[in-house]
N, C-alpha and C positions, 0 to 999 in steps of 0.2 A: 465182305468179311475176309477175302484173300487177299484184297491190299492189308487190312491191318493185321492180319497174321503174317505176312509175307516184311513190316517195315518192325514184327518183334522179331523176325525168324534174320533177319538182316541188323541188326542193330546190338540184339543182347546174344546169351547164351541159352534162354531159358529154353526149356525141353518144349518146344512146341512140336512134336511127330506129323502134323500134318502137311502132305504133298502137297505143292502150289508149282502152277504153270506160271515160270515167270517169263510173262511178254512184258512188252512194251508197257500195256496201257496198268499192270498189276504193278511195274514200278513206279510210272507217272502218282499211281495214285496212294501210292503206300506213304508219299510222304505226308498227306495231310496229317497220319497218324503217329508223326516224329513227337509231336508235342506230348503224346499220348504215351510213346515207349518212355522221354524223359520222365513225365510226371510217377509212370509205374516204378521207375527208377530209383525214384525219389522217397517215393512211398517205405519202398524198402531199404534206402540206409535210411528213412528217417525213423522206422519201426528199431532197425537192428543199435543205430545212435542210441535209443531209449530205454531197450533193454541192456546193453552190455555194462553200462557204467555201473549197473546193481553187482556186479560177479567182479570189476575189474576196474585199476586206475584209469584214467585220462587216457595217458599215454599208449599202453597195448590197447585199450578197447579203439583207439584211433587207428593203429596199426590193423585189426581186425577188420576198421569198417573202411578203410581201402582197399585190404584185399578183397573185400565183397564187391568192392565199387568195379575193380579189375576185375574181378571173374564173371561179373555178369554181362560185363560188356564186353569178354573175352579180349580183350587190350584192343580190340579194333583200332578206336581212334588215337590210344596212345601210340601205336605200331604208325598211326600214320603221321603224326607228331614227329616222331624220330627221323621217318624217312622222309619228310619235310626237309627237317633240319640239318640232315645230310647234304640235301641237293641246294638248298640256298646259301648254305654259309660256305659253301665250295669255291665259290667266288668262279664259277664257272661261266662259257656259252650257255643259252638257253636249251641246245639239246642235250647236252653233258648233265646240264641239271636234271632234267627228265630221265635222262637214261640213270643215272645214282640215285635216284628218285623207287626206281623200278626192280631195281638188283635188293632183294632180301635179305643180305647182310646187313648189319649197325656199322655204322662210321663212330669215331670220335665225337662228333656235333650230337649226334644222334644219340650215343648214351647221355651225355650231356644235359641233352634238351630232357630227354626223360627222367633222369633223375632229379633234377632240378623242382621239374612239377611235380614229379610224386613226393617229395619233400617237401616242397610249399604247401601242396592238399593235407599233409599228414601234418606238419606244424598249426594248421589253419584249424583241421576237424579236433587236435588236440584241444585247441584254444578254445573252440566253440563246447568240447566236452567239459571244461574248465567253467565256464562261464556260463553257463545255464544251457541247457542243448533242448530242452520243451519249449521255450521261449524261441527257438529257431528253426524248430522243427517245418513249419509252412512254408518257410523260406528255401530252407536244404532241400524240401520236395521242389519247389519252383525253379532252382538251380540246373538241374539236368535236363526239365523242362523247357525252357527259354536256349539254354545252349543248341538242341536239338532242332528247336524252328527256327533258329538262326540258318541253321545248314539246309534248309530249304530255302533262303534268303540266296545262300551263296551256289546252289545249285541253279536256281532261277534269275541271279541278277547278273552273276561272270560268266565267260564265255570258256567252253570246254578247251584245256588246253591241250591234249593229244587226239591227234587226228583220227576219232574212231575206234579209237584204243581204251582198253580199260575197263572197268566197272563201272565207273562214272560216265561213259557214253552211253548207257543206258537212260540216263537221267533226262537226255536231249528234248525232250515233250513235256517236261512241267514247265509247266504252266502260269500264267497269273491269279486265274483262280486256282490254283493249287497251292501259291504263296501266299495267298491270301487267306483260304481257310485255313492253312496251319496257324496263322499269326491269330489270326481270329480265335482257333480253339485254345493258344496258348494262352491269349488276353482273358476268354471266359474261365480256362480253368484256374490260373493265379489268383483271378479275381473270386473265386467260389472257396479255392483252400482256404484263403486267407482273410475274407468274409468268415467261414464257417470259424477259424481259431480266433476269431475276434472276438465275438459272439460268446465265447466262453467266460471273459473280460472284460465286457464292460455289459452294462446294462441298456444303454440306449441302444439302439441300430446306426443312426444318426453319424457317430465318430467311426462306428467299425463300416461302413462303407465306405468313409472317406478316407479310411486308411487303407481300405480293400483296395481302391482305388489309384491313391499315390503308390502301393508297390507296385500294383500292375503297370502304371506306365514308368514305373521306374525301371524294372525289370526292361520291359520294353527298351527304353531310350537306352540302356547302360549297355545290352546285348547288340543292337542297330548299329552303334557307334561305334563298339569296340570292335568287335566283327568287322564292319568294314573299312572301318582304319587296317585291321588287318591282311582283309582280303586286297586292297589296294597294291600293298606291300607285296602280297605276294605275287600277284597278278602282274605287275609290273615286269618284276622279274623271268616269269613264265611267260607269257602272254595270253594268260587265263587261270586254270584252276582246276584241281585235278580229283582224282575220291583219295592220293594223301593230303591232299589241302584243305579238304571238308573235314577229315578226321581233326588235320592239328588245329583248325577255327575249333570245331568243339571243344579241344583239351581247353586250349588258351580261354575262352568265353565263360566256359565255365569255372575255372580256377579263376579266371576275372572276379565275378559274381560272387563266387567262394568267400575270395578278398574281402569284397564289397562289404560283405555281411557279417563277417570278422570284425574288420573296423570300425562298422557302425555301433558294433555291438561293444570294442572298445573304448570307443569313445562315450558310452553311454546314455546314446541317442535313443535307446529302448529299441525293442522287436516287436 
């Protein structure tokens, strides 16, 4: 139970008061339960998406459920986003990247990258308010879910790029079963939200597994890929991967997926 209070007490804002010893093996193991902060994540812009359009247009109730999406996860990964995008578009040495990396002020790239995504997210959540937002609801739960077991992907598969240094040197002992039951619990609980909203719609079990089914490894494969096309890029540059480069893989992954569901939902393809 101190790993998974210890990966909500590290992840969101929410008022969790209780003390935790964190060693080693209470971070190792908190991340199985990244999957688990997303989907709670989720839970609540997909409640807050449901009720605000009753009170308010498209537009502001989108503006509202971003800043929900920001305060609950206290801008962590957007703050790491920024300071991402400081140190790679500087066109710097690899330790100059690091060091602007490290320094707490915004750069130009930096508001940049931020505003860009908080604009994208808020055109995106408008559209899905526009467009039937019950019908996407399973899916916007499964969105912060998948982004979040990605960054156990990217903690366990790139190699630490500051020597020792960091928050993210904590991370050093997860594991492969540790990546593996995060991906495992992401795949069982996609597959169950969206099982269960099927369920409501159709009659047979038959279609609604097999659609439970095709999101989950959709979800899957869309997160895998783009992440580590990602991660690639930026590792290259660094010679690894840092806790801001696990933040901005979540912004990106998830505004990825965002996207995804947007379009699909554009185009008509159904949810």
């Amino acid at each position: 139970m101190h790993a998974a209070i210890a990966a909500f007490q590290l992840l969101t804002r929410l008022p969790l008061p209780i003390a935790i010893d964190y060693t080693d093996a209470v971070f190792r193991r908190s991340v199985v339960f990244y999957p688990l902060v997303g989907a709670f994540l989720g839970l609540l812009l997909a409640a807050a998406g449901t009720g605000l359009p009753y009170a308010l247009p498209a537009f502001p109730s989108a503006v509202l459920l971003l800043g929900l999406w920001i305060y609950a996860t206290g801008a962590l990964h957007l703050d790491g986003l920024m300071d991402t995008a400081d140190g790679i578009f500087s066109n710097r040495p690899r330790e100059q990247i690091l060091e602007i990396m490290k320094d707490s002020r915004v750069g130009a790239m930096g508001v940049v990258a931020g505003v860009f995504i908080l604009l994208l997210k808020l055109s995106l959540l408008t559209a899905l308010l526009d467009a039937g937002w019950r019908q996407a609801v399973p899916y916007i739960i499964c969105i912060p879910l998948w982004s979040r077991a990605f960054m156990v992907v990217s903690i366990r598969c790139w190699p630490y790029a500051r020597q020792g240094q960091g928050m993210g040197s904590y991370y050093r002992g997860v594991g492969t079963r540790h990546t593996a039951a995060a991906l495992l619990a992401a795949a069982a609980m996609t597959f169950a939200i969206v099982l269960t909203a099927q369920f409501w719609d159709m009659e047979h079990a038959a279609p609604a597994i097999r659609t439970a089914a095709f999101v989950t490894c959709g979800f899957g494969l869309v997160s895998l890929a783009s992440g580590t096309l990602l991660n690639r890029r930026m590792s290259a540059k660094l010679g690894g991967l840092t806790g801001d480069t696990y933040g901005a893989g979540n912004e990106l992954v998830e505004t990825g997926l965002l996207l995804g569901v947007a379009v699909w939902a554009r185009l008509g393809l159904g949810l």
